[in-house]
C-alpha positions as CSV (number, residue, x, y, z in Angstrom):
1,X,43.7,44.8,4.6
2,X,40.5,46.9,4.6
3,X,40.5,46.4,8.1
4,X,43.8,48.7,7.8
5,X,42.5,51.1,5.2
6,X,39.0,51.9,7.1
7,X,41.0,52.0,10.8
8,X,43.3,54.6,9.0
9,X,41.0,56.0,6.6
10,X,37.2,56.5,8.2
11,X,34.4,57.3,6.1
12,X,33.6,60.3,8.0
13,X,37.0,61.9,7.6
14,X,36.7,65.3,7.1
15,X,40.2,66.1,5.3
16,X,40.8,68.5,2.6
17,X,41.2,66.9,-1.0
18,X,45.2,67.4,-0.5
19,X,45.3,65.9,2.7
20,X,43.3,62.9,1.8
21,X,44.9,61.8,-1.3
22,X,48.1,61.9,0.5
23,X,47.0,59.8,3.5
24,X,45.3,57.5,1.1
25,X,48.3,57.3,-0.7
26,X,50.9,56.4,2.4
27,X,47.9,53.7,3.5
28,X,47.8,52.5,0.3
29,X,51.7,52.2,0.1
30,X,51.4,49.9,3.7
31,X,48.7,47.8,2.2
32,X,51.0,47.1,-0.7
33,X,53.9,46.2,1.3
34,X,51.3,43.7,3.3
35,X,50.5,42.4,0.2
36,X,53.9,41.6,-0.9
37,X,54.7,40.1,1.8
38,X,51.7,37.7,1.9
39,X,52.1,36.8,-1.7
40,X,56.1,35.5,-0.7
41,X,54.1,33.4,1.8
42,X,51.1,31.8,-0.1
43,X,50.5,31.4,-3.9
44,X,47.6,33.2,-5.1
45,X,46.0,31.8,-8.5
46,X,43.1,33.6,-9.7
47,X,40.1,32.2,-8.1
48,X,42.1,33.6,-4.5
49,X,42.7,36.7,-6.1
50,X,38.9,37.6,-7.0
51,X,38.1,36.1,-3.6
52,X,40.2,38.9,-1.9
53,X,39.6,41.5,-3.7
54,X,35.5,40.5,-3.3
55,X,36.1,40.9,0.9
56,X,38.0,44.0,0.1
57,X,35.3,45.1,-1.7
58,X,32.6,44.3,0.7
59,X,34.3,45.4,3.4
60,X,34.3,49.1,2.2
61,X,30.8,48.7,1.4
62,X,29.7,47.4,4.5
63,X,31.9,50.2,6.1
64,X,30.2,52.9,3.9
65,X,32.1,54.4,1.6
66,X,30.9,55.7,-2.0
67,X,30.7,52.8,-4.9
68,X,32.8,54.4,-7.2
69,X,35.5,55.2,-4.7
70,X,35.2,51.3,-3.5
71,X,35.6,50.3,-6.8
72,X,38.6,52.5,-7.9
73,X,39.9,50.8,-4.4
74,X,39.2,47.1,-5.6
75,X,40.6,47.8,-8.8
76,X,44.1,49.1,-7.7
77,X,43.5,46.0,-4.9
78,X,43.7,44.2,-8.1
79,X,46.7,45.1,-10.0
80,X,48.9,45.0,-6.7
81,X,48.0,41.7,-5.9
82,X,48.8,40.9,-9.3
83,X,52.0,42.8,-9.7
């Protein structure tokens, strides 16, 4: 699923502030769909929870993108696994 957000979503984008948050909004809105839909197939307890969101995680870092950004990314990972 990062594999979706950093093909859609480079690190060296160059959009204006607008333009980003809305494309990080409709990629976010696929990733959740791709989550739901992996959740209906497998049952996620806790410990498979942290360990997706920790290759999430590390996947944006190794990509390059800012900490803080990565971690506002993990943490709404996070809650839509969990919703």
């Amino acid at each position: 699923m990062a594999g979706l957000y950093m093909e859609r979503m480079p690190v060296d984008t160059a959009l204006k502030e607008k333009q980003f948050a809305a494309q990080s909004v409709k990629i976010m809105a696929q990733i959740d769909h791709q989550l739901k839909s992996y959740k209906q197939r497998n049952k996620l307890n806790f410990y498979k929870v942290a360990q997706m969101a920790n290759a999430f995680k590390w996947a944006l870092k190794d990509a390059g993108y800012e900490d803080a950004y990565i971690d506002r990314l993990t943490q709404w990972f996070v809650v839509a696994v969990k919703a």
